[in-house]
C-alpha positions as CSV (number, residue, x, y, z in Angstrom):
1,X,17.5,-13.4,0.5
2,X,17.4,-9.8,0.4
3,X,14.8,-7.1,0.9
4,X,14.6,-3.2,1.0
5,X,11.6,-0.7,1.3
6,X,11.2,2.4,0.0
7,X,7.8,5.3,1.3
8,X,8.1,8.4,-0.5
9,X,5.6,11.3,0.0
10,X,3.9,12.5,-2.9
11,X,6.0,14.9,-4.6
12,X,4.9,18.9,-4.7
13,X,3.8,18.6,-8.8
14,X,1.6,15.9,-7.9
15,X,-0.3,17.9,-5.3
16,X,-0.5,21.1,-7.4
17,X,-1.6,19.1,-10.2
18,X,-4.1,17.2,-8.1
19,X,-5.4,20.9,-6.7
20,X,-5.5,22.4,-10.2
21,X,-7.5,19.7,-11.2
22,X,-9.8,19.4,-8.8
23,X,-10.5,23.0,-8.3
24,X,-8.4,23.5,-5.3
25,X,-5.3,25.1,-6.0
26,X,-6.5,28.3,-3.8
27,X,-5.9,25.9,-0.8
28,X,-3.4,23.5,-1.5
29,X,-0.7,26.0,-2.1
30,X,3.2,25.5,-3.2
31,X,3.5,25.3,0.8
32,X,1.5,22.6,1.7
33,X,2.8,19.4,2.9
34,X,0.0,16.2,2.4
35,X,0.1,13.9,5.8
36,X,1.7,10.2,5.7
37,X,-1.2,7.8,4.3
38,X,1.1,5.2,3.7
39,X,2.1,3.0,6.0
40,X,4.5,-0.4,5.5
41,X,6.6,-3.3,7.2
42,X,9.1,-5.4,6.6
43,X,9.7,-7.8,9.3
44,X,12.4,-10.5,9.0
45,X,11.7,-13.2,11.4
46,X,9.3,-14.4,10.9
47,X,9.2,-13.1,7.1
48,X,6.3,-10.7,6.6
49,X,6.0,-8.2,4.2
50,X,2.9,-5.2,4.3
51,X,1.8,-2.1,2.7
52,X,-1.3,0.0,3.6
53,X,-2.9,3.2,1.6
54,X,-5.0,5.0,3.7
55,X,-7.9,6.4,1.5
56,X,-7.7,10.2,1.0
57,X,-10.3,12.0,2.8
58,X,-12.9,14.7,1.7
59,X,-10.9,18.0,0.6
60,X,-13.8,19.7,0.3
61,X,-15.4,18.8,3.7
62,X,-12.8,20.2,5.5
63,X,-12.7,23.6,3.5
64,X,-16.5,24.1,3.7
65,X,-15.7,24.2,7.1
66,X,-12.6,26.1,7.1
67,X,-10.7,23.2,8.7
68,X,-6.9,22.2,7.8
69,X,-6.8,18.5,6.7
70,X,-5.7,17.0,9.4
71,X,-2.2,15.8,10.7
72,X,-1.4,13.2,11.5
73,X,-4.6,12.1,8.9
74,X,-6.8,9.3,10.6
75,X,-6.6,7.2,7.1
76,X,-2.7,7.2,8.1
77,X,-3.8,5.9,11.7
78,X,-6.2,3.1,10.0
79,X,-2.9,1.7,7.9
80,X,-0.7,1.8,10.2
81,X,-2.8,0.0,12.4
82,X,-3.8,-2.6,9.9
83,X,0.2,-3.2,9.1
84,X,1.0,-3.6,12.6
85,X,-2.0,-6.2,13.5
86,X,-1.2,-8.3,9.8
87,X,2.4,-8.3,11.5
88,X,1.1,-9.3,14.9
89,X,-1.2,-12.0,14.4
90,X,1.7,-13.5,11.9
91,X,4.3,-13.5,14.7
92,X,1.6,-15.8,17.1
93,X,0.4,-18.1,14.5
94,X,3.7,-19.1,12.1
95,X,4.7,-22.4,13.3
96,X,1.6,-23.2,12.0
97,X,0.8,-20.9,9.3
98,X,-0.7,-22.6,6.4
99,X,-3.2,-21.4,3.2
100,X,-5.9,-21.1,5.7
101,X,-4.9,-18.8,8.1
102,X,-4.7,-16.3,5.2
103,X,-8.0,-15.0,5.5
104,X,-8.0,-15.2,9.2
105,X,-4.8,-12.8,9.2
106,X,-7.2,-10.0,7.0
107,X,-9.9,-10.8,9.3
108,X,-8.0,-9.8,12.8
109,X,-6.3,-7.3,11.0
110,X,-9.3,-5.6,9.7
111,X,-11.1,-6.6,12.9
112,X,-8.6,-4.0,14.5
113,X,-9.0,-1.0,12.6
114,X,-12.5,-2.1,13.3
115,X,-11.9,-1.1,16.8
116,X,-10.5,2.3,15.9
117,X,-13.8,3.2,14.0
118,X,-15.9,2.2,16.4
119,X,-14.4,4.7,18.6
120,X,-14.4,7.7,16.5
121,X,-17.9,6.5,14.2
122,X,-18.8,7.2,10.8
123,X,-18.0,11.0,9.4
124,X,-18.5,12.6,5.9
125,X,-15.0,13.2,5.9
126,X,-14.2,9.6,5.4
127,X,-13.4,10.1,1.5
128,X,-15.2,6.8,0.6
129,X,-18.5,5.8,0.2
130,X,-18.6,3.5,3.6
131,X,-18.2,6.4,5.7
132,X,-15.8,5.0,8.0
133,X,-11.9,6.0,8.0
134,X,-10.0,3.6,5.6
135,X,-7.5,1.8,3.6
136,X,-6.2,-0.7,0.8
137,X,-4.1,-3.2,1.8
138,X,-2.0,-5.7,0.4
139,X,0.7,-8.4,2.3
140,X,2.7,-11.6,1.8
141,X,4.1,-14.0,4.7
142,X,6.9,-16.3,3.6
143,X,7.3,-19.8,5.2
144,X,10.1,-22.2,3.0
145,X,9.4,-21.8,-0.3
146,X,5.8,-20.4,-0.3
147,X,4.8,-17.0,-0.4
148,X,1.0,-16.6,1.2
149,X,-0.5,-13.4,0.0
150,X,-4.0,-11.3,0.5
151,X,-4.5,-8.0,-1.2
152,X,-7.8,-5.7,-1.0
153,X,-8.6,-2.6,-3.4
154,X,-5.4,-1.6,-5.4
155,X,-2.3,-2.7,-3.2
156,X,-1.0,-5.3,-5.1
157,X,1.3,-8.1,-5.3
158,X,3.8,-9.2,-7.8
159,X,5.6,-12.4,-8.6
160,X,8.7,-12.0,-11.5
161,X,11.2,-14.5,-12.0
162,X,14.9,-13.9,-11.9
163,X,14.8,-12.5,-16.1
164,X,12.1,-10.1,-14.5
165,X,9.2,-12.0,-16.2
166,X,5.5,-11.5,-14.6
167,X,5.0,-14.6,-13.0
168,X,1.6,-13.4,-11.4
169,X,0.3,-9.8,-10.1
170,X,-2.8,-9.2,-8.0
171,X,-5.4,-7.2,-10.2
172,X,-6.4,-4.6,-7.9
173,X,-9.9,-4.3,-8.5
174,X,-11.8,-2.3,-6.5
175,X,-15.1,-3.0,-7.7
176,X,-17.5,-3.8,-6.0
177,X,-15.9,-0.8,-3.4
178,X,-14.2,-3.0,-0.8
179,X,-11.5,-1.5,1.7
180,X,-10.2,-2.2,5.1
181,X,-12.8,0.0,7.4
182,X,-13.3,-2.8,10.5
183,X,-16.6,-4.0,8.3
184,X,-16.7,-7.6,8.7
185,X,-18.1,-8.4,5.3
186,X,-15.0,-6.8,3.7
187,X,-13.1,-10.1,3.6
188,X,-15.3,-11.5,1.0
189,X,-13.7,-8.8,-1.6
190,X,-9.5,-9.9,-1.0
191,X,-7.4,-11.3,-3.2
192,X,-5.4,-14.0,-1.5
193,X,-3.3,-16.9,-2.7
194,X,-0.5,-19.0,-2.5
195,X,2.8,-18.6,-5.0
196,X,5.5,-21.2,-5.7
197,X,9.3,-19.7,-4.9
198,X,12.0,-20.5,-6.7
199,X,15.8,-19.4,-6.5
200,X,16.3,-15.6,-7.6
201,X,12.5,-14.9,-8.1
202,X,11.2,-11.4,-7.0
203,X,8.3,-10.6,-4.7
204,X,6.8,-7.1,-4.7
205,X,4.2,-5.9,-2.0
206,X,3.0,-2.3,-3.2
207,X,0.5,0.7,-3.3
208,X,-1.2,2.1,-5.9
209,X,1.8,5.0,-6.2
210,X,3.6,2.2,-8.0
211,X,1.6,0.8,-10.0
212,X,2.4,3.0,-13.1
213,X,6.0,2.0,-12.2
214,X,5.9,-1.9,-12.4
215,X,4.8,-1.1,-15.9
216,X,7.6,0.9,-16.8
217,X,10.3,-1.5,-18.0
218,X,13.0,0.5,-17.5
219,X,12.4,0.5,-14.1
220,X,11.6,-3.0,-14.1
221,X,15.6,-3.8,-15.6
222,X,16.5,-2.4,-12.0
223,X,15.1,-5.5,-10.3
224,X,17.1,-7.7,-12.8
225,X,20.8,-6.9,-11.4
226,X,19.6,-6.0,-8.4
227,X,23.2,-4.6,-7.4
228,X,24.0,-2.5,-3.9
229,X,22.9,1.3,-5.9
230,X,19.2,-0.3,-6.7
231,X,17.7,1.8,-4.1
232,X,19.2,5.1,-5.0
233,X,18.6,4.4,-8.3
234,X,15.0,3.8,-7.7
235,X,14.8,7.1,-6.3
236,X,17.0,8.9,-9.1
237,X,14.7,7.5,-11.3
238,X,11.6,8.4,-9.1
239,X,12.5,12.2,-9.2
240,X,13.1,11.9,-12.7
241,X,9.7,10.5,-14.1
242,X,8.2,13.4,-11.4
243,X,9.0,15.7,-13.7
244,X,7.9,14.6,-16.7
245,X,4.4,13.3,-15.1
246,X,3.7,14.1,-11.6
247,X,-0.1,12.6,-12.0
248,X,1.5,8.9,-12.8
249,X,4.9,9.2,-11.0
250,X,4.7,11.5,-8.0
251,X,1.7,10.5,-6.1
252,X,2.4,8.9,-2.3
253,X,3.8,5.3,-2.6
254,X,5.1,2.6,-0.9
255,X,7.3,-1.0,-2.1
256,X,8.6,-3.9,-0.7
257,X,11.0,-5.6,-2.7
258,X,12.1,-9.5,-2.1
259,X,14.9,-11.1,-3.8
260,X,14.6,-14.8,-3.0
């Protein structure tokens, strides 16, 4: 088995041409650096794989009030935290682990950045409707030859076979508006599920930054050699498609790649 991970910021197109269209460009100038929102892991005994978008927060809020966005950005602390608790509770509960404990992995996970908000309460600056910091969410826990997966909002997982066919991929929906915010009732909304692995099949654990990439099949044909330059390549290729569309290519985005 082999795995690698890849967090890139988003790129300095994407910002302007988020800013321009949003009316913002006076503030988010050439020189301004977004905060980490992303957050992963990739943990290899036992084998648990997580990514975590932070939900971007009000722009507007903080320039009404002549306040830099700030850094580090609490939707970084809330996926960060939920990572590290989906890696956590996984570590205590594996010799066991079964279809079950699926849920209950979201539900301490969440239960945890549930803690954070409680501490620093609801704020207009949240940048989602809830009003409490937040985050998407997806992860996948490998015991023999099952992969256990849970995905909220659009994180997703993918399933290919070794000819890079789509086995299966989550559909991140985020209707109605579910995210990880500590809200109890927020586990009703994931995705979760149980896929069958076989030799040379590919898992991919992902944020929403991807998700114009996993329909690109030229970057897809990466995944199918999968030689020791795939992860350069990925980010050759990355810098390339920047340029020619920042708004699908460049924004912040995070992978986990399994080869089984």
């Amino acid at each position: 088995m082999k795995y690698f991970s890849i967090l890139e910021p988003p790129s300095k197109e994407a910002i302007q041409e988020f800013a321009e269209k949003r009316n913002l460009a006076e503030y988010l100038t050439e020189a301004y650096q977004h905060p980490q929102e992303d957050f992963l892991i990739a943990f290899g005994s036992p084998l648990v794989f997580v990514v975590s978008d932070g939900v971007t927060l009000n722009f507007m809020k903080f320039i009404e009030s002549n306040i830099n966005y700030p850094s580090p950005s609490p939707a970084g602390d809330v996926s960060r935290i939920f990572c590290e608790a989906v890696v956590k509770y996984t570590k205590e509960r594996y010799e066991a682990f079964n279809e079950k404990d699926v849920v209950d992995v979201f539900k301490y996970a969440n239960s945890e950045v549930g803690k954070y908000n409680q501490k620093v309460g609801k704020t207009e600056v949240s940048g989602n409707i809830t009003g409490y910091y937040a985050a998407t969410g997806s992860f996948v826990i490998v015991k023999e030859s099952l992969a256990y997966w849970a995905s909220i909002c659009d994180s997703f997982v993918a399933h290919f076979d070794k000819e890079m066919n789509l086995k299966f991929m989550s559909s991140g929906l985020c209707e109605p508006y579910a995210v990880i915010n500590g809200e109890k009732q927020m586990v009703d909304y994931i995705e979760r599920g149980v896929l069958d692995l076989e030799k040379e099949d590919r898992i991919f654990i992902f944020t929403d930054g991807f998700e114009h990439y996993m329909k690109n099949p030229y970057f897809l044909g990466l995944f199918k050699e999968w030689d020791e330059n795939i992860k350069s390549c990925i980010i050759d290729f990355s810098k390339e498609m920047n340029q020619k569309n920042p708004g699908k290519y460049g924004h912040e985005r995070s992978l986990i790649a399994v080869l089984f």
